[in-house]
C-alpha positions in Angstrom: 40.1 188.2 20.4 39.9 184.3 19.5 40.5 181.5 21.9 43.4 180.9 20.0 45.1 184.2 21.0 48.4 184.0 22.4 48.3 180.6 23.4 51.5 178.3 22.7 52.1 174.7 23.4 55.6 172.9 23.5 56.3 169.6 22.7 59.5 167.9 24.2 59.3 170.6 27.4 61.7 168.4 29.5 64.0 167.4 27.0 67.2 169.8 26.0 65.6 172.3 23.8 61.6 171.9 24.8 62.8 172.7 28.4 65.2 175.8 27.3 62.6 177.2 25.3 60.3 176.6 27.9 62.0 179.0 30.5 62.7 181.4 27.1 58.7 182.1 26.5 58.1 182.3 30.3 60.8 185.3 30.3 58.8 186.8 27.8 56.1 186.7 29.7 54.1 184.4 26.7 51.4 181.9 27.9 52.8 178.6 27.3 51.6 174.9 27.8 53.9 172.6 28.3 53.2 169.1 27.3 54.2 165.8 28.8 53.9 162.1 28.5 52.8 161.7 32.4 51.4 163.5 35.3 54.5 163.1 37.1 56.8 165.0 34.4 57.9 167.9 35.8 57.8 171.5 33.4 59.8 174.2 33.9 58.6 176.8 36.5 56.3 179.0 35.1 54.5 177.1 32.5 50.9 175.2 32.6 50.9 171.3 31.4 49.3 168.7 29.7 49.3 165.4 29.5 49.6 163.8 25.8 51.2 160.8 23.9 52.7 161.2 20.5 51.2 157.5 19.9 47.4 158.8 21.1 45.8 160.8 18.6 43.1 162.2 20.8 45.1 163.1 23.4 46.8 165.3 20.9 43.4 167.2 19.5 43.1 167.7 23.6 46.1 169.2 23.7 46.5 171.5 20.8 42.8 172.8 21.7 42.9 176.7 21.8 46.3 176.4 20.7 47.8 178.8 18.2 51.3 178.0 17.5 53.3 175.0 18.6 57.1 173.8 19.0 57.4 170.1 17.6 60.5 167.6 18.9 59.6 164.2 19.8 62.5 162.5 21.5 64.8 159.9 19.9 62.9 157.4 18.4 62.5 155.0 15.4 59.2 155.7 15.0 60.2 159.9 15.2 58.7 160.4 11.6 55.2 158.6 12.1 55.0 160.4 15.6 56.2 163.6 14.2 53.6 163.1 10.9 50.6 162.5 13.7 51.0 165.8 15.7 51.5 168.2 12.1 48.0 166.3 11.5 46.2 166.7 14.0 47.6 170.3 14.7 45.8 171.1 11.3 42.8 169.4 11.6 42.8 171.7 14.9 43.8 174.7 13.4 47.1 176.2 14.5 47.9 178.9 13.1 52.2 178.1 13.3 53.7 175.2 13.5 57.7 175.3 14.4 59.4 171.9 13.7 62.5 170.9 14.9 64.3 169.8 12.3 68.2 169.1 11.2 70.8 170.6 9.2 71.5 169.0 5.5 68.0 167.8 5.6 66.9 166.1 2.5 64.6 163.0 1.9 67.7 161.3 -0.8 70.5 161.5 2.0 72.2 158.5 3.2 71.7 159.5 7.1 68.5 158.2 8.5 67.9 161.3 10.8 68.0 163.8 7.8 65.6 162.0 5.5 63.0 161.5 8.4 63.1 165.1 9.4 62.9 166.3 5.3 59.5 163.7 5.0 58.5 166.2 8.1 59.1 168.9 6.6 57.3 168.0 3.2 54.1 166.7 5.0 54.0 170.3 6.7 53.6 171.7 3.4 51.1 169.4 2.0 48.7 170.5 4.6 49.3 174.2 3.8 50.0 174.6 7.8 52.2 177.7 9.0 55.4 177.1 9.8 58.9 177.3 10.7 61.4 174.9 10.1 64.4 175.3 12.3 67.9 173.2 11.2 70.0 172.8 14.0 73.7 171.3 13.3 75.3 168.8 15.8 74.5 170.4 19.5 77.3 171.0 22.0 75.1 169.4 24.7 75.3 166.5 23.0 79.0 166.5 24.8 77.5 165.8 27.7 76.9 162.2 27.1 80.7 162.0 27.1 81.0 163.7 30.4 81.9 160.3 32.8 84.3 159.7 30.5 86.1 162.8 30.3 85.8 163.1 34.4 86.9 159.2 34.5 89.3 158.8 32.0 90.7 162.5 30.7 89.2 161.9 27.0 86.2 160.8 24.4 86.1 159.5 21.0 84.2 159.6 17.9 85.1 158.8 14.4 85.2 162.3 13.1 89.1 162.7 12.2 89.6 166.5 12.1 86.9 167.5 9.8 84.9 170.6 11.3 81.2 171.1 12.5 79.3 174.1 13.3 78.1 172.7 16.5 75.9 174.9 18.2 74.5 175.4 21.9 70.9 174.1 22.7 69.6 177.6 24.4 70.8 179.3 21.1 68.1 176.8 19.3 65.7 177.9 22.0 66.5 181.5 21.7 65.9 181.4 17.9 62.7 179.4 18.7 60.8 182.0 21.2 61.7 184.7 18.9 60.0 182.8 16.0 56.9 182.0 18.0 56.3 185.3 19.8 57.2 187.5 16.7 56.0 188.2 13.6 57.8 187.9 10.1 58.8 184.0 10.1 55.7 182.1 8.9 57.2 180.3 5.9 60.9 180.5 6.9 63.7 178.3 7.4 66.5 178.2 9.7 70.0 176.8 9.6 71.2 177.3 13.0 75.3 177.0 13.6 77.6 178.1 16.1 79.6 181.3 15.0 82.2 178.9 14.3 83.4 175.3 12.6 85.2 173.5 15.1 87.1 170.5 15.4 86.7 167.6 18.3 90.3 168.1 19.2 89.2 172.2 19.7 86.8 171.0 21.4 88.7 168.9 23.9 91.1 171.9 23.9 87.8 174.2 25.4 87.2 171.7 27.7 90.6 171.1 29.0 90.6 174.8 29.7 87.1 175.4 31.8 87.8 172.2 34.0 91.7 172.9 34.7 92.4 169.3 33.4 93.5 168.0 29.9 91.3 166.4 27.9 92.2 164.1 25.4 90.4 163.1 21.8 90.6 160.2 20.3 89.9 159.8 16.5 88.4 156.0 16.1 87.2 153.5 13.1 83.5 153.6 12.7 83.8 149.9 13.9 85.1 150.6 17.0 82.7 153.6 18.2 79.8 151.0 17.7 81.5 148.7 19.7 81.5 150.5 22.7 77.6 151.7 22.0 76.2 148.5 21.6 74.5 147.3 24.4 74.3 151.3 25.7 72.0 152.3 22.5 69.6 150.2 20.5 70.5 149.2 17.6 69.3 151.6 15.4 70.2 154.4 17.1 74.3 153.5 17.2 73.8 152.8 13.0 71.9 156.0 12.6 74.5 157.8 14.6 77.7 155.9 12.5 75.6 157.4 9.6 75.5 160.9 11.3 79.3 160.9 12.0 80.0 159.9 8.6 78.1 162.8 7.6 80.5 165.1 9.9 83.7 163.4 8.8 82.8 164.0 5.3 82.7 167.6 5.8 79.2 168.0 4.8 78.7 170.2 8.8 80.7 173.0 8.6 79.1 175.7 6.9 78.3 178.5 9.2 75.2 180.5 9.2 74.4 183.9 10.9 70.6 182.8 12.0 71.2 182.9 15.9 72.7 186.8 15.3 70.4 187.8 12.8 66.9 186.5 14.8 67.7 187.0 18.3 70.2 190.2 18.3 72.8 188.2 20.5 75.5 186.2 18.6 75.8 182.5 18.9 77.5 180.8 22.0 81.1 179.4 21.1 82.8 176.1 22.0 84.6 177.6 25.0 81.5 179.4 26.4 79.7 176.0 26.5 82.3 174.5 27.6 82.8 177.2 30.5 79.2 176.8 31.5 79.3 173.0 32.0 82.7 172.7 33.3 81.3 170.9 36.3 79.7 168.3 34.3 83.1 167.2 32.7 84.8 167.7 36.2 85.9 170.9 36.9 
């Protein structure tokens, strides 16, 4: 057996999905490395650690050393696609074997959202290098909810400017439960993912699930563009409140709602729906 046996390394491990999938490949019983941007970051129980900056090439060849297949998320960032570019680099230059990237839903390099034309440059440097991979495209997550949560506890609502147009939002351990599949099994070198809930769902359902787990009503609020930057600015850099107006606009258009089977048809378990996420963080919104 090579050095290379086995061996799996996860970018991201304390952010939403590196962390989830994390916990999925221990379960498994897979050796996993989780890596971290200091010595003080904390990995999920279970999994060995290395230290490694997205800006620090050699730190990277350090930790993708042995390594055979890898998860790739680098957190929120205007400088996501150079990071992102550096690791699928290096990775080849070191040899592993898979490469699972993290990528987004509606991903295309002409799009007029930010997010989606950096993850589809991603995606096309992966090819050039001829490296194995997976591409997995997540829609809008649920968990992303959860930066409304003082808001729904304080005031009994949240807003975006979304209207009533419908996303197939889906839960973060679903992306992670598609994600250990793909790296422990065989069959998915060369695939692509579209990962959905089972459903398209509007904000207003999705106050109407909240509402229910916490026992309180929940409001939503349909706001101009304008407005939800407003109350961002000074919260978010700026770049990160216009790439997300561009990301809502994307929703409200309508372009998010397609549903795709992937969760069912990968891990054997169907997707998680609006009220079981909701049911599951009901204390977070204050139930």
């Amino acid at each position: 057996m090579s050095e290379r046996d086995g061996t799996i390394l996860v970018t991201g491990a304390t952010g939403s999905t590196g962390s989830a999938l994390v916990r999925e490949l221990v379960a498994r019983g897979a050796p996993v490395t989780a890596m971290v941007r200091g010595t003080s970051s904390t990995a999920p129980q279970g999994a060995a650690t290395v230290v490694a900056d997205f800006d620090d090439a050699a730190s990277l060849a350090a930790a993708l050393r042995g390594v055979r297949a890898a998860y790739l998320v680098t957190p929120s960032s205007e400088r996501a696609q150079e990071q992102q570019e550096r690791f699928v680099e290096v990775a080849a230059a070191q040899g592993v074997e898979h490469l699972v990237v993290l990528s987004q839903y509606a991903s295309v390099e002409d799009s007029p959202v930010r997010f989606l034309r950096y993850h589809a440059a991603v995606e096309r440097r992966v090819r050039e290098l001829g490296v194995g991979h997976t591409f997995l495209r997540p829609n809008l997550y649920f968990q992303g909810l959860l930066a409304f949560a003082d808001m729904i506890r304080e005031q009994g609502r949240f807003m975006a400017p979304i209207g009533d147009a419908r996303v197939s939002a889906v839960d973060v351990r679903d992306i992670a439960a598609v994600a250990a599949v793909v790296l422990t099994e065989p069959g998915h070198v060369g695939r692509s993912y579209e990962i959905t809930g089972p459903t398209a769902v509007t904000h207003e359902e999705i106050a109407t699930a909240i509402g229910a787990a916490t026992g309180r009503p929940v409001e939503f609020l349909d706001v101009p563009p304008e407005a939800f930057a407003a109350a961002l600015r000074g919260v978010l850099p700026d770049w990160q409140v216009d790439g997300l107006l561009e990301d809502y606009a994307h929703y409200a258009r309508g372009e998010a709602a397609r549903v795709f089977p992937s969760v069912a048809e990968v891990t054997g378990t169907p997707a998680r729906d609006v009220a079981t996420f909701a049911r599951d963080h009901a204390a977070a919104f204050g139930g």
